[in-house]
C-alpha positions, 0 to 999 in steps of 0.5 A, a space after each residue: 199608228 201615225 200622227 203629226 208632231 201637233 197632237 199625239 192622239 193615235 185615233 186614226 190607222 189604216 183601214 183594211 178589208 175585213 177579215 176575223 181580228 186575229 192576234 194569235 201566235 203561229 210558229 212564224 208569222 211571215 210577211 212579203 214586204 212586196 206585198 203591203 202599201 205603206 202606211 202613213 198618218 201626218 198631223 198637223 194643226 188645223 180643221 180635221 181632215 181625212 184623205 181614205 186610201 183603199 190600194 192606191 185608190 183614194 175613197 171619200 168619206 160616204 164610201 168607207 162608212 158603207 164599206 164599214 156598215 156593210 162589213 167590207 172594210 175595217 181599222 187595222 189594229 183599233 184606230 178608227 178616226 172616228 169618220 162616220 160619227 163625224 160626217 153626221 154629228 161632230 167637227 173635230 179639230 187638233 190641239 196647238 202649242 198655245 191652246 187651251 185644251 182640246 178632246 179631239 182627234 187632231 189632223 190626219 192623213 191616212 193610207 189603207 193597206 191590204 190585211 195581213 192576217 198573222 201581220 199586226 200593223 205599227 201601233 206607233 206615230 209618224 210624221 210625214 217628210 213634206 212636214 217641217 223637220 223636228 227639232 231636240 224638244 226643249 227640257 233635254 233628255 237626263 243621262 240620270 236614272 229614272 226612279 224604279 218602282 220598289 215592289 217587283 213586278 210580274 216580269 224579271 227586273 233586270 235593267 242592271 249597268 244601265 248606262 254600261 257599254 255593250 261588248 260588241 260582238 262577244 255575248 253569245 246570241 243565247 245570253 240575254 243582256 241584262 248586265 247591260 240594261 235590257 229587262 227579260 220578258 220571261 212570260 212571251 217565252 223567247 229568252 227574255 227578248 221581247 221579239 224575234 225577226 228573221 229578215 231578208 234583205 234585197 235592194 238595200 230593203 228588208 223585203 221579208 220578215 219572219 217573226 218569232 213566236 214563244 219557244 223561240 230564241 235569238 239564232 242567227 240571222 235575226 234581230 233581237 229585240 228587247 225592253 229597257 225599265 220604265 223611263 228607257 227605250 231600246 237604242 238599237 236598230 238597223 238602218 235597213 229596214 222595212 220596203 214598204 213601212 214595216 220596222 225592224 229593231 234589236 240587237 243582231 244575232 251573226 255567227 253567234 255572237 250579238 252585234 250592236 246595229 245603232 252604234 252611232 245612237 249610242 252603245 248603251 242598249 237603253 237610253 232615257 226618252 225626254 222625261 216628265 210624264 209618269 204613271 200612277 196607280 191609284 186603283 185597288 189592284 195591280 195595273 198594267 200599261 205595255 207600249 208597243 215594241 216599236 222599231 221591232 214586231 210593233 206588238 205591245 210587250 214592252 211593260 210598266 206594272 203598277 201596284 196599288 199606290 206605285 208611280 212610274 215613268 212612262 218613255 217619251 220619245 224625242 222626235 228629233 233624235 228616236 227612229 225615223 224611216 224615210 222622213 218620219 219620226 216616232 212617238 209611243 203608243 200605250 195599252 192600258 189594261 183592266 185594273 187586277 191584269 198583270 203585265 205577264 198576262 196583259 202585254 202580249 197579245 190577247 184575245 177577242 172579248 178579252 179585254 187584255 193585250 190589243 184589246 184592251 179598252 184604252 190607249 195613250 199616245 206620248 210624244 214630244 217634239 220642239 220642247 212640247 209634249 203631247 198626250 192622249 187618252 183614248 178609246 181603243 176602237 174599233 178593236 174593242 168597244 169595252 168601256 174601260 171600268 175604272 177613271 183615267 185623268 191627265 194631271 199636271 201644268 197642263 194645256 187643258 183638261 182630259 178624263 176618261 170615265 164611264 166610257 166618256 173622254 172628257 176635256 174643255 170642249 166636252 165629252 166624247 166616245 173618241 179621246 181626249 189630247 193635252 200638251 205640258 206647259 211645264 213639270 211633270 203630267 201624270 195618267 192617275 189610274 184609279 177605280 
């Protein structure tokens, strides 16, 4: 979903008029570009403020909140802005650079968009072009290699010749790039890509897009996309992407051979993001964290598992330099899974009631802009309503306080069934996972 430079909380998305939460797998999802408004969510500092779209047509708070108690209207993709609690009981405000510390929801702007049953939104954060254009954060990104974990994980290892150029043009389509970077998902059963979309393009637009499901490979006409080691993230995209806010990402599939679609960014398929925020398990079992595959097919499938003891890096993206569509740049969504789930089974798409995937309890939201960095922990809802079983805290030089623990996000300011938010005054923050 999408926010501002100033927090990187997720907790606010598109709303939809609701349907079942289907996350399940068909032979193709197929999605008429035509057919869908964009969806745009802009933080910035200052009181909470929400503007509804419904189609074009703005709603006032009192209006979505009847329209989710009567079951008319829902979050797409679990963001729910907290609304209805906030007309009745609380006032939330976004954290500054200068700030001691907040657990609040920042600043958003929200447009809602009609359901697409077989069409999961972005998972991912924006920043509206009417904002002050970002700028290279501070602590430049290291051309070094992240530290890898020593244990393996439940997914090929690959990430070899990590900063090795691409041979643009002379792999055959059907062999996965792991001599150059790219780590094979094995387990989503698409050759090791982590997605697969089909597209056409019109106007100088992708206006439909066709998604690959397992069992699939990259064929011709497609985009390939793929997962970089912890630390890493996919360089390639096109230019032309999505009519109406849909992102597309990868390599590209062209008389059989694979075609680099970024080469300006770099001809490396992986490039570090800004660095300074890991992941540790400090639990009893093996932990799980997907990020969603974003540019691409916006499912949360790129991994970083975590044995018990095991500290990882979790990308940032820079504002100033990752993808941007029309204005608006990106930071990363996470999907925190229930301690004892492997990455194989949690970063994929789950199932209602089963806790894994996109329904998993928690998210953390990553990013940087300016030379400060942003992070959240906060309550998947309203896909799920899972009180996670185990104890998250933010640690490090930081802003101020965020813990969740017993279905409670804590800070300075209190505690709260939403999220919590942080920025890095220097060195390294760490999520520690623990039972």
């Amino acid at each position: 979903m999408r926010i501002t430079p100033v927090a990187l909380t997720a907790v606010t998305a598109t709303a939809v008029l609701a349907q079942p939460h289907v996350h399940k797998h068909r032979r193709f999802h197929e999605h008429n570009l035509n057919e869908r408004d964009v969806t745009k969510t802009a933080w910035a500092p200052g009181p909470t403020d929400y503007v509804y779209m419904l189609n074009g047509q703005e709603l006032t708070a009192e209006e979505v909140c009847e329209g989710l108690q009567d079951n008319e209207l829902k979050f797409v993709d679990g963001q729910d802005p907290g609304v209805c609690s906030q007309t009745s009981t609380s006032t939330w405000s976004a954290p500054t650079s200068t700030s001691t510390e907040s657990s609040t929801i920042p600043s958003t702007t929200t447009t809602y968009s009609a359901p697409e049953a077989s069409s999961p939104s972005a998972a991912e954060f924006y920043q509206t072009a009417s904002s002050p254009a970002w700028t290279s954060p501070s602590e430049s990104a290291s051309s070094a290699a992240p530290a890898q974990s020593s244990s393996a994980p439940s997914y090929s290892s690959g990430g070899t010749g990590i900063n090795a150029q691409f041979p643009d043009g002379e792999l055959d389509c059907g062999t996965f790039p792991s001599d150059y970077g790219a780590v094979a998902l094995e387990y989503l059963g698409m050759a090791g890509w982590s997605g697969l979309q089909a597209v056409t393009i019109a106007g100088g637009f992708v206006n439909h897009i066709v998604t690959g499901i397992s069992g699939e490979s990259c064929t011709d006409g497609m985009m390939c996309s793929y997962a970089c080691p912890p630390g890493y993230q996919k360089s390639q995209w096109p230019s032309t992407q999505g009519a109406t806010g849909q992102s597309v990402g990868g390599l590209k599939c062209s008389g059989g051979k694979l075609y680099l679609t970024n080469p300006s960014l770099s001809t490396s398929l992986c490039i570090p993001g800004v660095g300074g925020v890991e992941a540790t398990n400090s639990a009893n079992a093996v932990v799980a964290i997907c990020r969603t595959d974003y540019p691409g097919t916006e499912s949360e499938t790129i991994p970083v598992e975590l044995q018990p003891g095991e500290t990882e890096q979790l990308t940032v993206p820079d504002a100033g330099s990752y993808y941007q569509w029309q204005g608006q740049s990106t930071s990363a969504q996470y999907y925190l899974n229930p301690i004892g789930t492997p990455a194989s089974v949690g970063c994929q798409w789950g199932s209602p009631g089963g806790n894994v995937g996109n329904y998993a309890p928690i998210n953390f939201g990553v990013g940087a802009k300016a030379g400060t960095t942003w992070l959240s922990i906060f309550q998947n809802s309203p896909t799920t309503n899972a009180q996670y079983q185990g104890t998250v805290e933010l640690k490090g030089n930081l802003s101020g306080s965020c813990k969740y623990s017993n279905g409670q996000y804590c800070g300075a300011s209190g505690c709260n069934s939403q999220g919590c938010t942080v920025s890095i005054i220097s060195g390294t923050a760490t999520y520690v996972i623990s039972n």
